[in-house]
C-alpha positions as CSV (number, residue, x, y, z in Angstrom):
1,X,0.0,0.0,0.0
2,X,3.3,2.4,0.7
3,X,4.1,2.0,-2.5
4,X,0.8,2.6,-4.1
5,X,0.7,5.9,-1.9
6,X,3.6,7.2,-3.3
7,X,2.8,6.3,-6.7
8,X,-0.1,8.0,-7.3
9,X,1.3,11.3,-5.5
10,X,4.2,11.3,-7.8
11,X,2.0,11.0,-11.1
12,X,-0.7,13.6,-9.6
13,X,1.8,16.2,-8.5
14,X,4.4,15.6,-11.4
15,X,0.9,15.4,-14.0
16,X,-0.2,19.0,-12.2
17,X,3.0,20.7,-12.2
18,X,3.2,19.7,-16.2
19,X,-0.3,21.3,-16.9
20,X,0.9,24.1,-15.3
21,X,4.1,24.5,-17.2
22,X,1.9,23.6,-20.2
23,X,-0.3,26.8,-19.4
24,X,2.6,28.8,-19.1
25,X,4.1,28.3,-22.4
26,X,0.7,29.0,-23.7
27,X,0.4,32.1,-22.3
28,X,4.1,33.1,-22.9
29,X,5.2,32.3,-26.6
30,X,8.8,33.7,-25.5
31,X,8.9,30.9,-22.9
32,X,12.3,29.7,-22.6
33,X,13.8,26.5,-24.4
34,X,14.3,25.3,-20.7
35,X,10.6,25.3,-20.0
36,X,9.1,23.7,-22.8
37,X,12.1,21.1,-21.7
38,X,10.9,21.1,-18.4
39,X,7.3,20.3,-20.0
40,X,8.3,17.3,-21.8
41,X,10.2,15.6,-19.4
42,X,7.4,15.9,-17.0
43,X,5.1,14.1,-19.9
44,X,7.8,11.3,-19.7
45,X,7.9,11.0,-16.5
46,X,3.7,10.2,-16.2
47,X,4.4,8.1,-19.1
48,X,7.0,6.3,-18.1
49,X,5.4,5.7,-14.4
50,X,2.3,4.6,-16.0
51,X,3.7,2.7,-18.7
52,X,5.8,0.9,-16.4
53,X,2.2,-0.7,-14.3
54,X,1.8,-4.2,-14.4
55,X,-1.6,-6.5,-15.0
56,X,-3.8,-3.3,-14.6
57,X,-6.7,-5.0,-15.9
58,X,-9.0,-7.1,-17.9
59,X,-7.2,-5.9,-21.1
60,X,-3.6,-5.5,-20.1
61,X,-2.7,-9.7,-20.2
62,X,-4.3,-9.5,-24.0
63,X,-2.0,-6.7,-25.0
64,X,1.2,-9.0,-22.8
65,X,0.6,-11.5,-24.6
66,X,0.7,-9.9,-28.2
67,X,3.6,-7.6,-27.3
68,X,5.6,-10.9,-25.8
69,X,5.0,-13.1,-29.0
70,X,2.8,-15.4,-26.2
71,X,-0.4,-15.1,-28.8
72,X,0.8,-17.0,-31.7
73,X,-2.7,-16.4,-33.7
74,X,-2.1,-13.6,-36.4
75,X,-5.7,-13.5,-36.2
76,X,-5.6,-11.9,-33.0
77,X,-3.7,-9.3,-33.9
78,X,-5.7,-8.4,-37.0
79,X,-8.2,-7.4,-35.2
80,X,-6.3,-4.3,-34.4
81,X,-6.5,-1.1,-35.5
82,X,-3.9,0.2,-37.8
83,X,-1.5,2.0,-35.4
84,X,-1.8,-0.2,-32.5
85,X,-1.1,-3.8,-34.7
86,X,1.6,-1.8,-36.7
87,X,3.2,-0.9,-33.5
88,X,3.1,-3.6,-31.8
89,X,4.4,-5.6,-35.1
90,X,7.3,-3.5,-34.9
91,X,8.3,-3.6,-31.5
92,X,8.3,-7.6,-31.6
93,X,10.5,-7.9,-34.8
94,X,12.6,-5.6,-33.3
95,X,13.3,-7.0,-29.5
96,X,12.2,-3.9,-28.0
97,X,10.7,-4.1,-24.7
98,X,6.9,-4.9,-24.2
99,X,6.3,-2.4,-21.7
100,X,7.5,0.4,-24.7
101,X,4.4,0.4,-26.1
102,X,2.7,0.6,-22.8
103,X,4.9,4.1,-22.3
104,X,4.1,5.3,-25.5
105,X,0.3,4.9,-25.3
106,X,0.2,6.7,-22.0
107,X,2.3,9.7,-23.4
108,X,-0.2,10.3,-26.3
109,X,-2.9,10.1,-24.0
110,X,-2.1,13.0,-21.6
111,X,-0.1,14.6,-24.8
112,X,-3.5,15.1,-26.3
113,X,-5.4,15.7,-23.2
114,X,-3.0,19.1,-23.0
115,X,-3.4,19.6,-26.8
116,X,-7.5,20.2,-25.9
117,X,-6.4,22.8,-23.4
118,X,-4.0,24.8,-25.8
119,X,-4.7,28.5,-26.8
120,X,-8.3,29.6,-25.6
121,X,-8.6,26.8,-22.6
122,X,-5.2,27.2,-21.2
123,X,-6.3,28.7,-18.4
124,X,-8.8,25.5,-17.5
125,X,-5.6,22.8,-18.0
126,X,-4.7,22.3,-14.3
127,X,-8.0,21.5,-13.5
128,X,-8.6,19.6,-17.0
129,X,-5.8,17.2,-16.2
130,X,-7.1,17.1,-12.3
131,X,-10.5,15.5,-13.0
132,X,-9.0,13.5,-15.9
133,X,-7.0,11.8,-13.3
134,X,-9.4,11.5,-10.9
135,X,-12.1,10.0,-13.5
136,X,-10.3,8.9,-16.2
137,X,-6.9,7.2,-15.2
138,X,-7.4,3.9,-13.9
139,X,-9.8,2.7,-17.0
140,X,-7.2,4.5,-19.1
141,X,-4.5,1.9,-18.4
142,X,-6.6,-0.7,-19.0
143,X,-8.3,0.1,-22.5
144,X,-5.4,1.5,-23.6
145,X,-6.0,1.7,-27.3
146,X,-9.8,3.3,-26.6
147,X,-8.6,5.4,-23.8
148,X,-5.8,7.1,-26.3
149,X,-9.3,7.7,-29.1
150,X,-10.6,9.1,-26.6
151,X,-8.5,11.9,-25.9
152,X,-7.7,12.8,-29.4
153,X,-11.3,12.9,-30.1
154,X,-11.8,15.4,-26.8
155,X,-9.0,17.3,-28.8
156,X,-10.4,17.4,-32.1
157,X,-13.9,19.0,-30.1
158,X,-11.6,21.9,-30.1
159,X,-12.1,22.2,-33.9
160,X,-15.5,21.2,-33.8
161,X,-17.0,24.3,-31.7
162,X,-14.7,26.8,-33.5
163,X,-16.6,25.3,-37.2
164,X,-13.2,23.9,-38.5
165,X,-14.9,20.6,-39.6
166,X,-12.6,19.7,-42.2
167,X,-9.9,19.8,-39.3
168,X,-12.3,17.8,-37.0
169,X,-12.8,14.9,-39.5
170,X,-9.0,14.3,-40.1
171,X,-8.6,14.2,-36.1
172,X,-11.7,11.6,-36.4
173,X,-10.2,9.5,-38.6
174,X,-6.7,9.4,-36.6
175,X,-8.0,8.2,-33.7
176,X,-10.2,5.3,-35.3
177,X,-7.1,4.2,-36.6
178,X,-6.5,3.4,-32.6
179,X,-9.8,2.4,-31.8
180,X,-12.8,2.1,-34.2
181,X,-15.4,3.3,-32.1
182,X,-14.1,7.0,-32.6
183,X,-16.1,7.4,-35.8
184,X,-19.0,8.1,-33.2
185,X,-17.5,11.7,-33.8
186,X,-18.9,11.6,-37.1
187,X,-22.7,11.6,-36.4
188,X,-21.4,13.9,-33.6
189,X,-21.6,16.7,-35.7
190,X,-25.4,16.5,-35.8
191,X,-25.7,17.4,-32.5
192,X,-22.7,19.7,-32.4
193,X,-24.9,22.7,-32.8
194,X,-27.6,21.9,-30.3
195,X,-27.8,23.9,-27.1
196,X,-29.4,22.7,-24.1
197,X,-30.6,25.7,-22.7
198,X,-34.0,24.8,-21.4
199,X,-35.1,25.3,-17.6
200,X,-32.7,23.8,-15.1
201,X,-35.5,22.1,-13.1
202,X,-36.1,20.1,-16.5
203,X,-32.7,19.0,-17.3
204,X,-32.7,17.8,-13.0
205,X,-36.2,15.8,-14.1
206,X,-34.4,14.6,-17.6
207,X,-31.0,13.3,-15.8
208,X,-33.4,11.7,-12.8
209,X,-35.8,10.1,-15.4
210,X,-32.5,8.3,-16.7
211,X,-31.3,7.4,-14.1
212,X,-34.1,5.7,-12.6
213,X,-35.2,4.1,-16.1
214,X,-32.6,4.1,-18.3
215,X,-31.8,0.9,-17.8
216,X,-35.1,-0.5,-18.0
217,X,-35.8,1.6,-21.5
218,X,-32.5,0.3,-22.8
219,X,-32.5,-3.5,-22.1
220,X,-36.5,-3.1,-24.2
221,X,-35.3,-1.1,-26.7
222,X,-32.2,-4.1,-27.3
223,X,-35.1,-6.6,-26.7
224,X,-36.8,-4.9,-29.7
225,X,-34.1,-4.3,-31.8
226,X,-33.5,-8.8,-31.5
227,X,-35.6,-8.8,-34.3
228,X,-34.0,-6.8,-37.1
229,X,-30.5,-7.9,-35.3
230,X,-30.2,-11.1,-33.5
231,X,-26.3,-11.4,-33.4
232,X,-25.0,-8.2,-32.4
233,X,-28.2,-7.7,-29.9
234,X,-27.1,-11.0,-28.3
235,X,-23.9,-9.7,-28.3
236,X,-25.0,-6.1,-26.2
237,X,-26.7,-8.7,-24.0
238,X,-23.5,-10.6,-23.0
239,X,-21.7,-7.6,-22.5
240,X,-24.0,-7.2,-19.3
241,X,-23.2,-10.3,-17.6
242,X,-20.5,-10.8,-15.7
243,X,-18.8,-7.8,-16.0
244,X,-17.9,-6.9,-12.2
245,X,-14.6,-6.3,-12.8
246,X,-15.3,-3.3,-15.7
247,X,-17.8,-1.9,-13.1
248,X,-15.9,-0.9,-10.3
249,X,-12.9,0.7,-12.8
250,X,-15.9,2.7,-14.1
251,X,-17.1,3.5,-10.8
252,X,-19.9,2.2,-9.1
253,X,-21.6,3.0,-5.9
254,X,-20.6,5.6,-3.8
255,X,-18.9,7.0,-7.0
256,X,-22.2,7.2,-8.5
257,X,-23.3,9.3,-5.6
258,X,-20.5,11.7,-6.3
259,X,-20.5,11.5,-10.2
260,X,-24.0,12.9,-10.6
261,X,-23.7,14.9,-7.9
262,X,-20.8,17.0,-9.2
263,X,-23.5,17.3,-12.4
264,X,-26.1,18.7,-10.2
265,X,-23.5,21.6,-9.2
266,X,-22.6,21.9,-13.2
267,X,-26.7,21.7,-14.0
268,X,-27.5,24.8,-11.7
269,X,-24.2,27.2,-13.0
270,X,-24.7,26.0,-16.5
271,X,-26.3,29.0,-17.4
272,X,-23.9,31.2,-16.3
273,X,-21.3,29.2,-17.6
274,X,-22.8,29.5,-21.2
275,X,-22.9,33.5,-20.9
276,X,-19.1,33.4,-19.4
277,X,-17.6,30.6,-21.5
278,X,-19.9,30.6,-24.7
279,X,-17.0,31.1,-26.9
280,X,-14.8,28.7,-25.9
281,X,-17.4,26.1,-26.4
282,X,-18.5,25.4,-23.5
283,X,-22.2,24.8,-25.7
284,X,-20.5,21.7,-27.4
285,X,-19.1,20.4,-24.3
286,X,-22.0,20.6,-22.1
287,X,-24.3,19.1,-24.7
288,X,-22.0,16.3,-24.9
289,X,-21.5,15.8,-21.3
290,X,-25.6,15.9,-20.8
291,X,-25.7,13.4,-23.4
292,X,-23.8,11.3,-21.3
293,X,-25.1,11.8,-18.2
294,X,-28.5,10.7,-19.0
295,X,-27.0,7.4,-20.2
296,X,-23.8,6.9,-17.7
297,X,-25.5,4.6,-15.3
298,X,-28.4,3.0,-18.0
299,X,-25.2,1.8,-19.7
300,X,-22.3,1.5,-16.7
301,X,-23.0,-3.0,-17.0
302,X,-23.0,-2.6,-20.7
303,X,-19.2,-2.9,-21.9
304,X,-19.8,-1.9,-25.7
305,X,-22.4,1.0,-24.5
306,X,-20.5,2.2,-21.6
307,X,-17.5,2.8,-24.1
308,X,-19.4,4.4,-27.1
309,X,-20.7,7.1,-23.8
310,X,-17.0,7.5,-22.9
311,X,-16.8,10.3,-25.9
312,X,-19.7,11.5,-24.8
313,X,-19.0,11.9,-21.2
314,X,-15.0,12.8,-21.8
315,X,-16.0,16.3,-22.5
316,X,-17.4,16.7,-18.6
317,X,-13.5,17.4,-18.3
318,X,-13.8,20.3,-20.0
319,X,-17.2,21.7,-18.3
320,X,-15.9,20.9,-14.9
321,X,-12.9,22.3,-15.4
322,X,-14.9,25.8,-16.4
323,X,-16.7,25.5,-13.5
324,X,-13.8,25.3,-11.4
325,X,-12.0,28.0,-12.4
326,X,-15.1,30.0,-12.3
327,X,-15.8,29.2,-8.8
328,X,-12.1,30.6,-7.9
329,X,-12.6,33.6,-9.2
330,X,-16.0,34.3,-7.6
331,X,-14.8,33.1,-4.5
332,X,-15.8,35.9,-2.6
333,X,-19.3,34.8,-2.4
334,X,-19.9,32.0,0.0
335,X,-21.6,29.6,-1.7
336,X,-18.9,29.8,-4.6
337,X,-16.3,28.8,-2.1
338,X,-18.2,26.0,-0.5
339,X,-18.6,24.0,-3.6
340,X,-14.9,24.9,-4.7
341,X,-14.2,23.5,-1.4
342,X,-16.4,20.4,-1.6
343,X,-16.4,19.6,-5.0
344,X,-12.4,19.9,-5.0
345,X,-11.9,17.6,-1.9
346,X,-14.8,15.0,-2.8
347,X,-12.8,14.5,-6.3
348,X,-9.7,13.6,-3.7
349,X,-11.8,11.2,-1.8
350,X,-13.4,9.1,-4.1
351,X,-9.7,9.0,-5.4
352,X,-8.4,7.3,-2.3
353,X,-10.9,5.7,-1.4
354,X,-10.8,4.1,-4.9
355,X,-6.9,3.7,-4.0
356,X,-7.5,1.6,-1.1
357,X,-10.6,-0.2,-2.1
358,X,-8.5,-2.1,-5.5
359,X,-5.7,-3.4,-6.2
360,X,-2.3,-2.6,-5.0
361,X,-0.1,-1.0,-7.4
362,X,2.6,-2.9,-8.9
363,X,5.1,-2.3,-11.3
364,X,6.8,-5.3,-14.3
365,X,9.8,-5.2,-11.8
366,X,6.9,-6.8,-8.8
367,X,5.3,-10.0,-11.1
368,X,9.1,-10.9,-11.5
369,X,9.3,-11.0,-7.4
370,X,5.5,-12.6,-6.8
């Protein structure tokens, strides 16, 4: 558990202290060589420490065992995406260690996470890279090749609220060439320009209507569906048994509590964040982020489901981070400071208490020694 500890403070401070050296090149082009240095190396370091993890999850032995030549079926390694089977092709033919790729795939991941908060949401990056950690890390080094999508589609949202489409598509398209299930950004677009701006009591009624039927509606809507498409409806089916061990690295339980209760704050200051952030698409974001709140816990048992909401519910980053910076700088009224307070130190509980509750950490070094 010592070790664990001391793990997990060295990747948040070191991954804090690089956001804020990231928003400090941004706002000073004249930056020194030194600090952009300093920037990089602190990217290697979270790379390299989370890289370096061993057996994080359900995934991680599949990935081993392609990396280590241990899965002798080509056919498994087809099924990869282009960047991820060419990569891990070429780190086998040329006897470079497994745990490369692992590094590698954790770089790009917070690489592009900073990439989202560049130019207009600099200022929001220390707290962008705070709740990614806090709600993102520990399925991100399991799923690596989704978890890496993921962020370069959050970045290419940047393109999307500013109208640069043809920028947004080429973005797409590189991160389905990790994981195929970023071409949701495609239809995406259709609801890129929708707003929700209607009465805060509703959206509370919408989100609670969800989450006390959602599952209920879903399940009947893949029970109806088992007509048109046996096969991949039986397949959604299966992905809701037995998947304990995918629950609790979503979150489950009192995390729940604490998820949708952070969305209650963001539900009641999203109005005010709209006038205050409007231009740096804070819209898009929210709209997202709604989206996948209604649908977080109707699909939390489903692993294909739960996966297509992750680029849905990826851009709450971005929203929460709006709001936190907003409640720092209208501090001076009570209330403001109280959820800065509360919402800041429940974030660092549910952390630990995560911490404790799974598995100890352990680096490639520890499975040689147990």
């Amino acid at each position: 558990m010592f070790q664990t500890i001391i793990v997990y403070i060295l990747i948040y401070g070191n991954s804090l202290l690089c956001a804020n050296r990231a928003k400090i090149i941004s706002l000073y082009r004249n930056t020194s060589l030194d600090s952009t240095n300093i920037f990089y190396v602190g990217l290697v370091i979270f790379a390299t420490i989370v890289g370096l993890r061993w057996n994080v999850g359900i995934d991680y032995p599949a990935y081993y065992d392609l990396l280590t030549g241990n899965n002798l079926e080509d056919i498994q390694l087809g099924r990869l995406e282009l960047i991820p089977r060419l990569s891990i092709e070429y780190i086998k033919e040329h006897g470079i260690p497994f745990y490369v790729w692992f590094i590698i795939m954790a770089f790009l991941q917070m690489f592009f996470l900073l990439k989202t908060f560049g130019k207009d949401l600099k200022v929001f990056v220390v707290w962008g890279v705070f709740f990614y950690l806090t709600g993102q890390l520990a399925l991100a080094m399991n799923i690596i090749r989704q978890a890496t999508a993921v962020t370069i589609v959050l970045y290419a949202y940047s393109f999307l609220y500013q109208n640069k489409y043809i920028k947004y598509l080429i973005w797409i398209v590189i991160a389905s060439l990790f994981h195929t299930s970023a071409l949701i950004g495609i239809p995406v677009m259709l609801v890129s320009k929708i707003k929700i701006s209607f009465n805060k009591v509703l959206q509370i009624f919408i989100i609670t209507s969800f989450f006390i039927l959602g599952e209920k509606i879903l399940n009947y809507v893949i029970d109806m569906l088992a007509n048109y498409s046996g096969g991949f409806t039986y397949l959604l089916k299966v992905q809701t048994i037995n998947n304990d061990d995918f629950a609790i690295e979503k979150g489950s339980g009192l995390g729940v509590i604490f998820y949708y209760a952070r969305y209650l704050v963001l539900i009641l200051y999203s109005k005010k964040m709209s006038t205050v952030f409007g231009r740096y698409g804070f819209d898009l974001f929210y709209t997202l982020s709604f989206i996948g709140m209604c649908f977080y816990k109707a699909t939390m048992y489903n692993m294909i489901l739960s996966r297509v909401m992750m680029y849905f519910t990826i851009s709450s980053i971005v929203c929460l981070s709006m709001l936190m910076f907003y409640l720092y700088k209208n501090s001076k009224r009570q209330i403001n400071l109280l959820l800065l307070i509360g919402l800041t130190f429940s974030e660092i509980f549910i952390t630990i208490y995560t911490i404790v509750k799974g598995e100890p950490w352990m680096f490639i070094w520890d499975s040689v020694t147990n």
